[in-house]
C-alpha positions as CSV (number, residue, x, y, z in Angstrom):
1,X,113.9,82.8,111.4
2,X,114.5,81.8,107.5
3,X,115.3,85.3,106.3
4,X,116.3,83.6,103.2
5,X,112.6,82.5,102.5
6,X,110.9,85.6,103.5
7,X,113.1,87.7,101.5
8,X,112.2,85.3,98.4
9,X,108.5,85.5,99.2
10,X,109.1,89.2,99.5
11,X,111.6,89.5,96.0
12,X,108.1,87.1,94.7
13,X,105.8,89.6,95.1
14,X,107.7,93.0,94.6
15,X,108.2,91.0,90.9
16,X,104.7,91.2,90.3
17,X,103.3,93.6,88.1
18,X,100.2,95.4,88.8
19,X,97.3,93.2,87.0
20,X,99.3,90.5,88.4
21,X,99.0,91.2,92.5
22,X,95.2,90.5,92.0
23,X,95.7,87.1,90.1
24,X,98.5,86.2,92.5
25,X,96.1,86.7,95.7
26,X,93.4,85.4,94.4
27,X,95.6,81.8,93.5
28,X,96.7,81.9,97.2
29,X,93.3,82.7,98.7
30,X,92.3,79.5,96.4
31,X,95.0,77.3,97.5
32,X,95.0,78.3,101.5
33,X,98.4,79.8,101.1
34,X,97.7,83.4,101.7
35,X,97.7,83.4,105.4
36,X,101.2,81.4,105.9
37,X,102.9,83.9,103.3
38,X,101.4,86.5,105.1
39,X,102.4,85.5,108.6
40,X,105.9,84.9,107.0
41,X,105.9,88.0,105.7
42,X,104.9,89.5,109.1
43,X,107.2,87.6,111.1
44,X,109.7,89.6,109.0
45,X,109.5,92.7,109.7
46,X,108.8,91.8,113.0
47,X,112.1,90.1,113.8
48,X,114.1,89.9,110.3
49,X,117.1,91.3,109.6
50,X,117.4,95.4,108.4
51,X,117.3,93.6,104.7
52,X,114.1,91.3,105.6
53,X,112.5,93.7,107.2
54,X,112.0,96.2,104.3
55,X,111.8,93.7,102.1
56,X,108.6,92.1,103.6
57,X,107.3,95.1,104.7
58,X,107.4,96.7,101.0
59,X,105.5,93.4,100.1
60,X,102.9,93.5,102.3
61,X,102.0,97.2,101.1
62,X,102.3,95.8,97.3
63,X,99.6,93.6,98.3
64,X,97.2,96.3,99.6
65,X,97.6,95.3,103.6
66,X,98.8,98.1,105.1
């Protein structure tokens, strides 16, 4: 598992301010990328490290999925 990538995902969209979170789904939704950062984000917290795991989880509740 590439906890490196999922924790930059995750650093990504922690980064984002609040009018930014729509705009930033919105450009992933367009270009069919929402769904593999999602499922990396998942995978995380599912089997990351301590660090990846919070990490990922605390993006996926930034973006309004959980």
């Amino acid at each position: 598992m590439p906890d490196q990538s999922i924790q930059a995902v995750a650093k990504h969209i922690l980064s984002l301010g609040d009018v930014e979170v729509a705009d930033f789904i919105r450009c992933e939704v367009s270009h069919k990328r929402l769904s593999s950062k999602l499922h990396l984000l998942n995978d995380g917290v599912r089997r990351g490290n301590s660090d990846s795991r919070e990490l990922a989880l605390q993006a996926i509740e930034r973006l309004g999925f959980v």
